[in-house]
C-alpha positions in Angstrom: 27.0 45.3 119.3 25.6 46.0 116.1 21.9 48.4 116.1 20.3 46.6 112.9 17.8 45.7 115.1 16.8 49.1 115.4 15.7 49.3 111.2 12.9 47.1 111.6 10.0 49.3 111.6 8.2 48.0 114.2 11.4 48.0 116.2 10.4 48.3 120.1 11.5 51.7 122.1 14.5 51.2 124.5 12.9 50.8 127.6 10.1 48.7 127.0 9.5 46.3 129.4 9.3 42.5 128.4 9.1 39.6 131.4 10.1 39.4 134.9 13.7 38.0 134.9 13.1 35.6 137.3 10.1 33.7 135.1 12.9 33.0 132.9 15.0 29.9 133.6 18.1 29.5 132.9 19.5 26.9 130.3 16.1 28.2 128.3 14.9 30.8 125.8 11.5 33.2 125.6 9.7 33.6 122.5 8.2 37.1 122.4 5.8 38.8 119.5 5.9 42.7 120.3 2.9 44.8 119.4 3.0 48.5 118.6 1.8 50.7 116.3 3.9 50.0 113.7 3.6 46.4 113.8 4.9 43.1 115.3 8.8 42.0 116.7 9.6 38.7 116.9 12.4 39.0 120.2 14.3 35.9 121.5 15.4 36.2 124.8 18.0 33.3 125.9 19.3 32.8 129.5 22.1 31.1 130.1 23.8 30.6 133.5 26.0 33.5 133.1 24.5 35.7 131.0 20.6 37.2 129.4 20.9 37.9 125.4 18.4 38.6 123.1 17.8 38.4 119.5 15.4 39.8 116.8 13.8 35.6 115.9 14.4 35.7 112.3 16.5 33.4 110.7 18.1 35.2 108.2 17.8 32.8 105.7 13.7 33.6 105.0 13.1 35.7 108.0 11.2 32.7 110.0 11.1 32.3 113.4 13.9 30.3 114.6 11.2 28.3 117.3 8.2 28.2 114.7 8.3 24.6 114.3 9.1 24.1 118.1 10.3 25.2 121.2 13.3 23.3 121.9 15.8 25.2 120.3 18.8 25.9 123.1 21.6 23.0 122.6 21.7 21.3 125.7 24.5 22.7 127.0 23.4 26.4 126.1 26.1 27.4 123.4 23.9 26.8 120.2 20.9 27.8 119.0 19.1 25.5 116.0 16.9 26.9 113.6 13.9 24.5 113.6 13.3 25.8 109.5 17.1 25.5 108.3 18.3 23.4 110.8 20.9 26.6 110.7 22.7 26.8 113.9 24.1 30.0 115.9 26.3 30.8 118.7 23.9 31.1 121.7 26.7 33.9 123.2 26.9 36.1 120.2 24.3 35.0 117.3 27.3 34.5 114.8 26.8 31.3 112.2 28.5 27.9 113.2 26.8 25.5 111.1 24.9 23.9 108.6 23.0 27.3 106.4 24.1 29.6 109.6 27.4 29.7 108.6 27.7 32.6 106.2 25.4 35.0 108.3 24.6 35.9 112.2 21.1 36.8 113.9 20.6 40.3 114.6 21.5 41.1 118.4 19.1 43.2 120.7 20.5 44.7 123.9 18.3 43.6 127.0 19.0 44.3 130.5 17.5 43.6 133.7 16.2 46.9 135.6 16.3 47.8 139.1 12.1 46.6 139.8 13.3 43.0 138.1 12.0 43.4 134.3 14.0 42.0 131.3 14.0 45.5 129.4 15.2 46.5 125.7 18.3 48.2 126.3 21.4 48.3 128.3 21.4 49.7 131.7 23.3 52.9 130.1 20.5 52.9 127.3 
């Protein structure tokens, strides 16, 4: 998995804590802004029935929000993600282009995990 996620200056600390797991449905995605000292990062988590991913939520196009114009942005059988600006669309699994402007570039990949207390955290469980 690629760390580019990890340039962003206000790039959380691996560890940090981010929602229960089990307030997150699956088939759905999460929408987070994290605050720390140097700043705000936008974080997508998606859960799907076999797996938790997350996401920096920046379209790479102009760096927007892939939800800013609405929430619904999971294809309903959980393999896409559409971004509401671009109408770009990503592999929900792996954040690589697959159509329309989202074809020549990816999203940038964050590793989340769930810990042993049941919090989605930033980081694998080796991490």
């Amino acid at each position: 998995m690629t760390q580019a996620w990890q340039q962003y200056r206000s790039a959380p600390a691996l560890g940090t804590r981010l929602v229960r797991h089990d307030e997150l449905p699956v088939g759905s995605t999460h929408s987070l802004t994290l605050q720390g000292e140097k700043g705000s990062f936008p974080l997508l988590l998606v859960r799907l029935s076999d797996a938790l991913l997350g996401y920096v939520n920046a379209c790479p196009h102009q760096f927007l929000p892939l939800d800013q114009r609405g929430p619904r942005i999971l294809s309903q059988d959980g393999e896409s993600l559409r971004c509401t600006n671009h109408d770009a669309t990503f592999s929900a699994r792996t954040g690589e282009g697959t159509g329309g402007l989202g074809v020549d570039c990816a999203l940038d990949p964050v590793p989340v995990s769930v810990d042993a207390e049941g919090w989605v955290v930033v980081g694998g469980p080796d991490e």
